[in-house]
N, CA, C and O atoms as a GROMACS GRO file, in nm:
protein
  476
    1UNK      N    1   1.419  -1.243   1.810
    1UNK     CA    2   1.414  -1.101   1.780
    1UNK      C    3   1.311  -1.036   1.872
    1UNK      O    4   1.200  -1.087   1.885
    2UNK      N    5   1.344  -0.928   1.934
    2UNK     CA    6   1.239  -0.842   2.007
    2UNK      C    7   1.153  -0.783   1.925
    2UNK      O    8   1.193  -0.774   1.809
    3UNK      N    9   1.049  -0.742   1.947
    3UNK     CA   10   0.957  -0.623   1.874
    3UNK      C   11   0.886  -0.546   1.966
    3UNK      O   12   0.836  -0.599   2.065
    4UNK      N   13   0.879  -0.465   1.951
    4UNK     CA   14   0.800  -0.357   1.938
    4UNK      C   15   0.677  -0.336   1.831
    4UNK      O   16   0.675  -0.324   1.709
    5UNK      N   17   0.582  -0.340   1.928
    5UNK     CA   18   0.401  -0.286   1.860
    5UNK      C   19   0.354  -0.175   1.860
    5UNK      O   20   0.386  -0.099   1.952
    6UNK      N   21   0.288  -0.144   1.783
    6UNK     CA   22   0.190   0.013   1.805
    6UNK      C   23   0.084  -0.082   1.720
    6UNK      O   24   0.080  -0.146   1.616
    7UNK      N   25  -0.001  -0.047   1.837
    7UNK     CA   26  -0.172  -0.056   1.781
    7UNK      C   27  -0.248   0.030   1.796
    7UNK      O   28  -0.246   0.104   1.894
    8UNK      N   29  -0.337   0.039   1.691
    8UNK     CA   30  -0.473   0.100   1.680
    8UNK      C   31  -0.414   0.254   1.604
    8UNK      O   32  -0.496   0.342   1.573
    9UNK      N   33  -0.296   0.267   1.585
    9UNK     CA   34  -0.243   0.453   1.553
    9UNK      C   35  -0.335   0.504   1.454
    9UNK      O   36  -0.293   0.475   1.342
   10UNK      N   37  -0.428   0.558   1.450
   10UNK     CA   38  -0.579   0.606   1.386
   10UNK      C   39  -0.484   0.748   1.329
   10UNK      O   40  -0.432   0.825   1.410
   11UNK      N   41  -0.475   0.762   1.194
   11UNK     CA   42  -0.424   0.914   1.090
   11UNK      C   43  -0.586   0.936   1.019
   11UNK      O   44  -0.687   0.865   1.015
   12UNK      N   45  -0.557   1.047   0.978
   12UNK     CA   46  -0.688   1.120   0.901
   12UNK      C   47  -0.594   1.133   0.800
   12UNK      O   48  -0.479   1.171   0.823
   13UNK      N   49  -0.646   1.097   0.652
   13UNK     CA   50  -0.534   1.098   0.535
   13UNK      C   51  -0.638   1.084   0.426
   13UNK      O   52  -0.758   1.055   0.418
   14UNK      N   53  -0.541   1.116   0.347
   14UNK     CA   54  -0.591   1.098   0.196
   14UNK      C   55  -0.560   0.953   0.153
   14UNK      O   56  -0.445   0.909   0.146
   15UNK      N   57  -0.672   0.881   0.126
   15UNK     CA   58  -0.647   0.741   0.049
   15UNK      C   59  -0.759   0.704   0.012
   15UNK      O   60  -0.869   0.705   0.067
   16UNK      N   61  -0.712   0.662  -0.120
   16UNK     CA   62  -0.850   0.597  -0.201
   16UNK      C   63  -0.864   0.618  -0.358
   16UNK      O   64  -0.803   0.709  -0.414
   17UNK      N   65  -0.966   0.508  -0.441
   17UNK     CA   66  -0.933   0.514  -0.588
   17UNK      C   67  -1.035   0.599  -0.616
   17UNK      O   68  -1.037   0.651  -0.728
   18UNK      N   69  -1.156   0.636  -0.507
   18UNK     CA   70  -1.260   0.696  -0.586
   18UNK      C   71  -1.267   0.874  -0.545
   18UNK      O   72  -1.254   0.906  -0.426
   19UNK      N   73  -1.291   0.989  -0.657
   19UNK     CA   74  -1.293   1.083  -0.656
   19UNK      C   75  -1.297   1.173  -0.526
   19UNK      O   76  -1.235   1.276  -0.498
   20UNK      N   77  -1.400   1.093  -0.447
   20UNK     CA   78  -1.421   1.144  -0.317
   20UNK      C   79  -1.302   1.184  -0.252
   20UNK      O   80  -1.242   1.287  -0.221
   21UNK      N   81  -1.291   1.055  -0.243
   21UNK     CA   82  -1.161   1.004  -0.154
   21UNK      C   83  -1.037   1.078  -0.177
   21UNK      O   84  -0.951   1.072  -0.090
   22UNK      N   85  -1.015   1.149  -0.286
   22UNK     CA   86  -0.891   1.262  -0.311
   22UNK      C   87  -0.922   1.349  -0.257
   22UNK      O   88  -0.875   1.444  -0.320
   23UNK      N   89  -0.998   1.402  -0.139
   23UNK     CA   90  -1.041   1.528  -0.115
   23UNK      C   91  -1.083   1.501   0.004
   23UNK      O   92  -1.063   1.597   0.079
   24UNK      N   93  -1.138   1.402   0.062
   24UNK     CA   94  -1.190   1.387   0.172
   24UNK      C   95  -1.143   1.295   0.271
   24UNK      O   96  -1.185   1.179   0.279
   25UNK      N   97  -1.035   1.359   0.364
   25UNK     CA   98  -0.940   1.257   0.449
   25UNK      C   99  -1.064   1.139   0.528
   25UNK      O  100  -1.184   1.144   0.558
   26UNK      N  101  -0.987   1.068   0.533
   26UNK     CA  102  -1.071   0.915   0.612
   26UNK      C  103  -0.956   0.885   0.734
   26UNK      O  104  -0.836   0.915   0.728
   27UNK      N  105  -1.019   0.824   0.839
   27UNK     CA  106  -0.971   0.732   0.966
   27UNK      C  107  -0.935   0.662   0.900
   27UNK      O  108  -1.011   0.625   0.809
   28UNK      N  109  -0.795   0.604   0.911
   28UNK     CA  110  -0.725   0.496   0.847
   28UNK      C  111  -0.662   0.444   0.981
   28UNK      O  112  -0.596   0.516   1.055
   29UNK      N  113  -0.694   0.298   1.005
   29UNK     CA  114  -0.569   0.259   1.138
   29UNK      C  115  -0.502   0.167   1.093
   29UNK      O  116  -0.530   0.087   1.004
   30UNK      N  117  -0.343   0.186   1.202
   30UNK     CA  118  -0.270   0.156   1.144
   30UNK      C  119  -0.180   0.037   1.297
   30UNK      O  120  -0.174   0.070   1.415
   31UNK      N  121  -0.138  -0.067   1.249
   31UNK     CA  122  -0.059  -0.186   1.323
   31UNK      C  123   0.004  -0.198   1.279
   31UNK      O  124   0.006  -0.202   1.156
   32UNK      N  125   0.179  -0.222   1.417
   32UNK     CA  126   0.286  -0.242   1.344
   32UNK      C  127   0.371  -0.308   1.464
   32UNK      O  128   0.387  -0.265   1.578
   33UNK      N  129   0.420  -0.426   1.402
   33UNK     CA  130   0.506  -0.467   1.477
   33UNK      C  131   0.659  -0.436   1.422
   33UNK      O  132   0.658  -0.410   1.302
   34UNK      N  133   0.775  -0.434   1.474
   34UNK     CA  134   0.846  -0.355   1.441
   34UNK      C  135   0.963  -0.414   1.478
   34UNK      O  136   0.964  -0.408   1.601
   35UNK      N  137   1.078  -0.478   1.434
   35UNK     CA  138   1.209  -0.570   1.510
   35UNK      C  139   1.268  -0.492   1.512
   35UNK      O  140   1.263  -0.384   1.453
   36UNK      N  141   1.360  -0.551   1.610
   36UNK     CA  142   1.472  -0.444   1.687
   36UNK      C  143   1.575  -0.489   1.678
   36UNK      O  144   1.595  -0.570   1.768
   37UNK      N  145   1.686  -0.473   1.589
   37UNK     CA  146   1.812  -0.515   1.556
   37UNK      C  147   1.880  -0.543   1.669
   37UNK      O  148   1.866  -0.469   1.767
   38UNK      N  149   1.961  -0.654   1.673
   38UNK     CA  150   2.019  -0.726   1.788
   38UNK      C  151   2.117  -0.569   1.832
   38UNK      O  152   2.126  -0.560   1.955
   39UNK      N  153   2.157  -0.501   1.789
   39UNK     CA  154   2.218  -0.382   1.766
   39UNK      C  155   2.127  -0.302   1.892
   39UNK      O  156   2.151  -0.241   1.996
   40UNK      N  157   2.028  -0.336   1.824
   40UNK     CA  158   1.886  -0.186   1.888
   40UNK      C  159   1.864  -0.266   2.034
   40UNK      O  160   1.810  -0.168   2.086
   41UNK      N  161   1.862  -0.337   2.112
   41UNK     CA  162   1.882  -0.406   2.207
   41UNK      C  163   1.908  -0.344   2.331
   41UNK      O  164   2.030  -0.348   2.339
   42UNK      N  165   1.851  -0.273   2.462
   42UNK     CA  166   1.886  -0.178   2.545
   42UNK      C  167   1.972  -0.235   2.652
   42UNK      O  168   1.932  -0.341   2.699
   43UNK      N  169   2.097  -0.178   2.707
   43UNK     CA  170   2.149  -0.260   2.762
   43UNK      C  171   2.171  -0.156   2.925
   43UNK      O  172   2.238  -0.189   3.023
   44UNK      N  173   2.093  -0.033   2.909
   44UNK     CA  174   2.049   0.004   3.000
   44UNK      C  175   1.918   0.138   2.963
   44UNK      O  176   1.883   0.138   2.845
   45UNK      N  177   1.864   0.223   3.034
   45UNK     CA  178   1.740   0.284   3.029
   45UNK      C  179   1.722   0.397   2.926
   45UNK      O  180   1.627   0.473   2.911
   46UNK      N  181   1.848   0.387   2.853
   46UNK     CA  182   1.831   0.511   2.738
   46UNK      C  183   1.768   0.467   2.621
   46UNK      O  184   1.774   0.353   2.575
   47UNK      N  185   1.703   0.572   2.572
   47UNK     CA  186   1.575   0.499   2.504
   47UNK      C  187   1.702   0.538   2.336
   47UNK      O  188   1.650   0.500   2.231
   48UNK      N  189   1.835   0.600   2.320
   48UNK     CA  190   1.895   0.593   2.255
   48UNK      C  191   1.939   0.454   2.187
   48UNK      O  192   1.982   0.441   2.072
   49UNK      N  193   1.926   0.389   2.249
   49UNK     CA  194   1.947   0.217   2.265
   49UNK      C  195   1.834   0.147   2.186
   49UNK      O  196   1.846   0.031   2.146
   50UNK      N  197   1.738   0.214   2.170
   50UNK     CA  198   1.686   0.149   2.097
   50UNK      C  199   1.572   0.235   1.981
   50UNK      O  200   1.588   0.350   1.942
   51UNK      N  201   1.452   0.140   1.941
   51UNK     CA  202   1.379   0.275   1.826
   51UNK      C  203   1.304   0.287   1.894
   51UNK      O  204   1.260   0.201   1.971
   52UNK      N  205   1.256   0.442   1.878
   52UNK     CA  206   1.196   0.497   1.963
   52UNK      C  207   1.031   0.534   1.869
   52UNK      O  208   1.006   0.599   1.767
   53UNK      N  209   0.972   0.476   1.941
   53UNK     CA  210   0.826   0.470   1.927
   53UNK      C  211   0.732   0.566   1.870
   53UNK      O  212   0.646   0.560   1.782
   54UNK      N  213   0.787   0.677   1.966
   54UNK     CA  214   0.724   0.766   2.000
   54UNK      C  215   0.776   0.830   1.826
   54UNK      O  216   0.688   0.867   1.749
   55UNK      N  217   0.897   0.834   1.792
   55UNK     CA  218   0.943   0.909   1.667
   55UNK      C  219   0.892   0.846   1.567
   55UNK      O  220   0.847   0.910   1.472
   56UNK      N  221   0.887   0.712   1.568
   56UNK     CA  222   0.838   0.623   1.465
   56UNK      C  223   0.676   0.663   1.413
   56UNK      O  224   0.639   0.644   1.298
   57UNK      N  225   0.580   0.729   1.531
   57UNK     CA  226   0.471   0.760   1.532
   57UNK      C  227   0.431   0.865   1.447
   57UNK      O  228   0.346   0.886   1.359
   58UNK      N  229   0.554   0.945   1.524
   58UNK     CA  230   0.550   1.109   1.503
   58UNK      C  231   0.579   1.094   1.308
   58UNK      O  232   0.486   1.137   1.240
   59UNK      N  233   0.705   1.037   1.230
   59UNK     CA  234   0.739   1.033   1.124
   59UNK      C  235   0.658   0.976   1.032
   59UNK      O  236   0.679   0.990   0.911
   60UNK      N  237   0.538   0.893   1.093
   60UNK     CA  238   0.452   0.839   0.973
   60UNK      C  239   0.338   0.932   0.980
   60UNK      O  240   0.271   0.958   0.880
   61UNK      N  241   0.313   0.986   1.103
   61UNK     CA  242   0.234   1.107   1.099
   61UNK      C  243   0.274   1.200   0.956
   61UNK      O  244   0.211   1.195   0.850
   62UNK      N  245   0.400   1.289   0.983
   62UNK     CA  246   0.433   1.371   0.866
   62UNK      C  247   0.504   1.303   0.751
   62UNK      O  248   0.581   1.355   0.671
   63UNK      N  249   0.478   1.219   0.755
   63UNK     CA  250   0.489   1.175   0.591
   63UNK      C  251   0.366   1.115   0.526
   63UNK      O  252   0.375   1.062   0.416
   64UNK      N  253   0.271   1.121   0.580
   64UNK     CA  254   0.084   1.126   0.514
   64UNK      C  255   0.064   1.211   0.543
   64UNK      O  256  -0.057   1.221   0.523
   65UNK      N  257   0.127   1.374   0.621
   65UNK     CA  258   0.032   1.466   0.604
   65UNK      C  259  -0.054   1.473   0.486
   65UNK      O  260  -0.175   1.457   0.474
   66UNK      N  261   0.075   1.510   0.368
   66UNK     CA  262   0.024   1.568   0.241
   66UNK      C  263   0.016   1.497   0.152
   66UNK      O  264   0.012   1.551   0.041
   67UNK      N  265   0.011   1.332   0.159
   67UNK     CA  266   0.050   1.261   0.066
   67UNK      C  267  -0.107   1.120   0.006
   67UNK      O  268  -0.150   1.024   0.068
   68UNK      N  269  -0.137   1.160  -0.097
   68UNK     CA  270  -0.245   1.078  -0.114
   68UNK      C  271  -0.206   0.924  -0.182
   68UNK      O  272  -0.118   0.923  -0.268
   69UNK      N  273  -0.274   0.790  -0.141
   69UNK     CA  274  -0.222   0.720  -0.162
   69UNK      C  275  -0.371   0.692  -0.214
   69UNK      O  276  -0.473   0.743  -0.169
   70UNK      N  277  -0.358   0.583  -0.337
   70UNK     CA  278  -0.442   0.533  -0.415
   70UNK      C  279  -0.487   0.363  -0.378
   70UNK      O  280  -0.597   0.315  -0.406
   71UNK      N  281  -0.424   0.322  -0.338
   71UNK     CA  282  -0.464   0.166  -0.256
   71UNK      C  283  -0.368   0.161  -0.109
   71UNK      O  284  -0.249   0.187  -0.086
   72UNK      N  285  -0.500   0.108  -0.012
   72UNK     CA  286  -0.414   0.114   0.049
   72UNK      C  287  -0.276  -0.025   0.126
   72UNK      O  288  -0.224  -0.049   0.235
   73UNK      N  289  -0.271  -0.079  -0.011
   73UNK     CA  290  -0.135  -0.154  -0.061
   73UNK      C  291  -0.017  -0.076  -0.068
   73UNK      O  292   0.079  -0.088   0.007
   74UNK      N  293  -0.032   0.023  -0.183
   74UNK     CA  294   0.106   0.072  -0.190
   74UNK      C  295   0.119   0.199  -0.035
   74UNK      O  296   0.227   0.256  -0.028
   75UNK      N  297   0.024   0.230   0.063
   75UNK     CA  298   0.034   0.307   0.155
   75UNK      C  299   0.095   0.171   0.251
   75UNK      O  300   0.213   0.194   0.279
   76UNK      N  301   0.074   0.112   0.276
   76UNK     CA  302   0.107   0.012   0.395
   76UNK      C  303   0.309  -0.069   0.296
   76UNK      O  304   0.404  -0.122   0.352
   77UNK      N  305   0.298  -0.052   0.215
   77UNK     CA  306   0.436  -0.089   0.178
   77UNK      C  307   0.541   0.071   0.181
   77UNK      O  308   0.663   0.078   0.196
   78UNK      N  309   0.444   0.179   0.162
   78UNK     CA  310   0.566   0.356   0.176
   78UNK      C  311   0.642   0.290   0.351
   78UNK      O  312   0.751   0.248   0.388
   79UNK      N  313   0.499   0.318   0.417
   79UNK     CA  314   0.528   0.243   0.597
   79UNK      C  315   0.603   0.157   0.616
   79UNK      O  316   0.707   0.186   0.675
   80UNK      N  317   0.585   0.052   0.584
   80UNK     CA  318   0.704  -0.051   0.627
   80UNK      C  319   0.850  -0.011   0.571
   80UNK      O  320   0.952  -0.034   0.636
   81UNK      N  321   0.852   0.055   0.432
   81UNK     CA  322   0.996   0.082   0.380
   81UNK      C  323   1.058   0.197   0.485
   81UNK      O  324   1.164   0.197   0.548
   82UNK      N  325   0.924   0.319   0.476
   82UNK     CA  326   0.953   0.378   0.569
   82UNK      C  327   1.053   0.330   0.720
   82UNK      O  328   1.172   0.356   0.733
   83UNK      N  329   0.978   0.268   0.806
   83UNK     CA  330   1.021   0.200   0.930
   83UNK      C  331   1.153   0.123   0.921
   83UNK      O  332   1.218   0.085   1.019
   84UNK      N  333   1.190   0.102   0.779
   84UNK     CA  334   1.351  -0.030   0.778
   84UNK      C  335   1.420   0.108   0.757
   84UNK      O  336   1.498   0.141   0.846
   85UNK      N  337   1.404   0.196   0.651
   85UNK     CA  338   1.499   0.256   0.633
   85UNK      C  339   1.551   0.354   0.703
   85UNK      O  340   1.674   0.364   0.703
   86UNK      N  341   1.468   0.455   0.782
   86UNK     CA  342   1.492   0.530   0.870
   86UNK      C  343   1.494   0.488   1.022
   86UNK      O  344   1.561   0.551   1.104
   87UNK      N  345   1.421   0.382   1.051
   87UNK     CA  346   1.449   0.340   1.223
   87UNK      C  347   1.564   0.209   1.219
   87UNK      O  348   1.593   0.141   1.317
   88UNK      N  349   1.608   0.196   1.110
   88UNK     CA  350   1.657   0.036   1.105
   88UNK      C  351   1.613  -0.119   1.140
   88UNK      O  352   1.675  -0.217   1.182
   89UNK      N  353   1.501  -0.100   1.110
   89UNK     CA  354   1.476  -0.260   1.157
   89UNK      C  355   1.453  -0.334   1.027
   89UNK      O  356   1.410  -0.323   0.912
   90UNK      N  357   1.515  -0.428   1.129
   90UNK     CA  358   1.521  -0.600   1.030
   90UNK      C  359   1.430  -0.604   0.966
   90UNK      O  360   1.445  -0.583   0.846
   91UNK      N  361   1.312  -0.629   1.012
   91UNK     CA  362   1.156  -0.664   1.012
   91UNK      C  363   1.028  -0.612   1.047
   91UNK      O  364   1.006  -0.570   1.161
   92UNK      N  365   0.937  -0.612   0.951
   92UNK     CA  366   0.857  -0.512   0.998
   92UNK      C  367   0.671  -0.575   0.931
   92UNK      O  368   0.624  -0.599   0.820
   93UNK      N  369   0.629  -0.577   1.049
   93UNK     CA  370   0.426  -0.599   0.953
   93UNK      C  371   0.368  -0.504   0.989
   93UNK      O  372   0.377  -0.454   1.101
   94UNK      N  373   0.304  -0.467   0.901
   94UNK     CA  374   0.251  -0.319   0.895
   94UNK      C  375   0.099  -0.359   0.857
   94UNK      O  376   0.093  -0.418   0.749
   95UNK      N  377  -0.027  -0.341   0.922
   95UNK     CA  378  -0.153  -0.345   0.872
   95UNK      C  379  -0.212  -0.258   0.878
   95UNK      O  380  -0.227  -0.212   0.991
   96UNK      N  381  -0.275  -0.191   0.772
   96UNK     CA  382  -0.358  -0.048   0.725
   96UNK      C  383  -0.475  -0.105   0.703
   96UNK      O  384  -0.488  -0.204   0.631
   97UNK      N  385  -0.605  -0.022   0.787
   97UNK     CA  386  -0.732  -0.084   0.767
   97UNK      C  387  -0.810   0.044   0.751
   97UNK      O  388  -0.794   0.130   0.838
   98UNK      N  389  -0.916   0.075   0.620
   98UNK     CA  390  -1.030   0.180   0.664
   98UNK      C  391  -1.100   0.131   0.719
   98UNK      O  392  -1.130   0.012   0.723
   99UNK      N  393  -1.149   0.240   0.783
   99UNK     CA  394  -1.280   0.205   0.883
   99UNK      C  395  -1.403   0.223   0.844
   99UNK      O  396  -1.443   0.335   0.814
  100UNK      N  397  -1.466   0.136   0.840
  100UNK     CA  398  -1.619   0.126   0.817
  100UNK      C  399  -1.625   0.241   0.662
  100UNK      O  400  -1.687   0.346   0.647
  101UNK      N  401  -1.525   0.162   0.559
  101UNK     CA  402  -1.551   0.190   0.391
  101UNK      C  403  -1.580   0.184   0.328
  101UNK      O  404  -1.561   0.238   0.219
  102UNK      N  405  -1.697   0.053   0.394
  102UNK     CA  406  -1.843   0.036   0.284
  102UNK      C  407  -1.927  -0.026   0.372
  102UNK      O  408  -1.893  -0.078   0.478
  103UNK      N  409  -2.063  -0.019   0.315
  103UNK     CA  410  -2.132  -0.030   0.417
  103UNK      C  411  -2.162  -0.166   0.454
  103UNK      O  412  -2.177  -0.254   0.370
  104UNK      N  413  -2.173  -0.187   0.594
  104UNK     CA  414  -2.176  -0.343   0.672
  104UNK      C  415  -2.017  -0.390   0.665
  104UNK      O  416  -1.989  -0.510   0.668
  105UNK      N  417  -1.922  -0.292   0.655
  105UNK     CA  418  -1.785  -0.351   0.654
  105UNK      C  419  -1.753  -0.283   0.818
  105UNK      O  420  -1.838  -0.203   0.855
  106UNK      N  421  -1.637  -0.310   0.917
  106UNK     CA  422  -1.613  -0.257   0.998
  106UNK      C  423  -1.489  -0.199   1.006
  106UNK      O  424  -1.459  -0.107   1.081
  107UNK      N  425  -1.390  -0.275   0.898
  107UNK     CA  426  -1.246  -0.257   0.897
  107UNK      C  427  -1.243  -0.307   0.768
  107UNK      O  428  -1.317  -0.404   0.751
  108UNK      N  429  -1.142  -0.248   0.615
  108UNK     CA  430  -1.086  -0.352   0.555
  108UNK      C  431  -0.936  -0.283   0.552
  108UNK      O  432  -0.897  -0.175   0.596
  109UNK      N  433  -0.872  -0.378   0.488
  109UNK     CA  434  -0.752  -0.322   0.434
  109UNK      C  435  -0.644  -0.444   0.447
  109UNK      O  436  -0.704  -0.549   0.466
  110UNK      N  437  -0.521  -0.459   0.442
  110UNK     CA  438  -0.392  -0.517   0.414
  110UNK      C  439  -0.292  -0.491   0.508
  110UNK      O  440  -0.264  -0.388   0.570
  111UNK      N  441  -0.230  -0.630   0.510
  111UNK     CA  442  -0.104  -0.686   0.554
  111UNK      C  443   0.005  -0.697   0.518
  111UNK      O  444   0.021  -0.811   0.474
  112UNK      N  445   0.125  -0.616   0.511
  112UNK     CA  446   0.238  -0.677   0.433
  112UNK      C  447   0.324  -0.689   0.552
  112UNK      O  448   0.298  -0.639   0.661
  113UNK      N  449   0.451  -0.776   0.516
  113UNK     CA  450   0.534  -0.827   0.596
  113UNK      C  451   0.667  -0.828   0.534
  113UNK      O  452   0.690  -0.907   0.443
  114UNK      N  453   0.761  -0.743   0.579
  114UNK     CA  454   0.912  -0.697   0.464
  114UNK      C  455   1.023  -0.733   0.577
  114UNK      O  456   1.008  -0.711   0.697
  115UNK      N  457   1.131  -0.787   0.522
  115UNK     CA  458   1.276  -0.789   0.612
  115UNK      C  459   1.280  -0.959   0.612
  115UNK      O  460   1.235  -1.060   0.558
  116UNK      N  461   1.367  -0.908   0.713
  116UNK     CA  462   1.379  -1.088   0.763
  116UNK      C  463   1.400  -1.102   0.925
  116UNK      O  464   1.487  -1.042   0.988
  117UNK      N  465   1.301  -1.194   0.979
  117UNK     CA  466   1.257  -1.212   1.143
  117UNK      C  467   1.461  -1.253   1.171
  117UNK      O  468   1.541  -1.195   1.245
  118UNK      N  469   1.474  -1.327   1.113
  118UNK     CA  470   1.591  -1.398   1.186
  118UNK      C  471   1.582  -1.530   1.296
  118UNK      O  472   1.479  -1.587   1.333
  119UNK      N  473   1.682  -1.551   1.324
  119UNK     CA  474   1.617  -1.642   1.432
  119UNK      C  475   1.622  -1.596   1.587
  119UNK      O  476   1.571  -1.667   1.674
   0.00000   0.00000   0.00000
């Protein structure tokens, strides 16, 4: 299976269990590797041919504009459902990390991994 990555995609969003945190967007970054249905496969330079990155970026952008997520578990599983259902892919790992969210931390956050790689 091919993939496609985006690293480091840094959103300003609402997430978090504590009071603050409903009100006060945070740097959240975000990793994603992303399969490309034997389908999605370019068999020449049109980027129609396959998922396009750049939209995939743009759509997780506006779907956390306005949307507050309470762990960021169930935010890194909206993303990955997100990414199968609207770009079509097989497979998808999605890692959501805050940045520096407590103190002497540099990154925390979660990994999920949805679909199936194939062979």
């Amino acid at each position: 299976m091919d993939i496609i990555f985006i690293s480091e995609l840094k959103l300003d969003i609402l997430v978090g269990v504590y009071q603050w945190e409903r009100r006060a967007r945070q740097t959240v970054q975000f990793d994603l590797e992303i399969g490309i249905p034997d389908s999605g496969r370019p068999r020449s330079d049109r980027i129609g041919e396959t998922i396009d990155y750049g939209k995939v970026v743009a759509r997780i952008a506006e779907s956390l504009a306005d949307t507050h997520f309470v762990l960021v578990e169930r935010l890194a599983e909206h993303v990955a459902q997100l990414v199968m259902q609207e770009f079509g892919s097989p497979w998808v790992r999605v890692s959501v990390a805050k940045l520096a969210a407590l103190r002497g931390v540099k990154r925390l956050g979660v990994t999920v991994e949805r679909g199936s790689r194939g062979v």
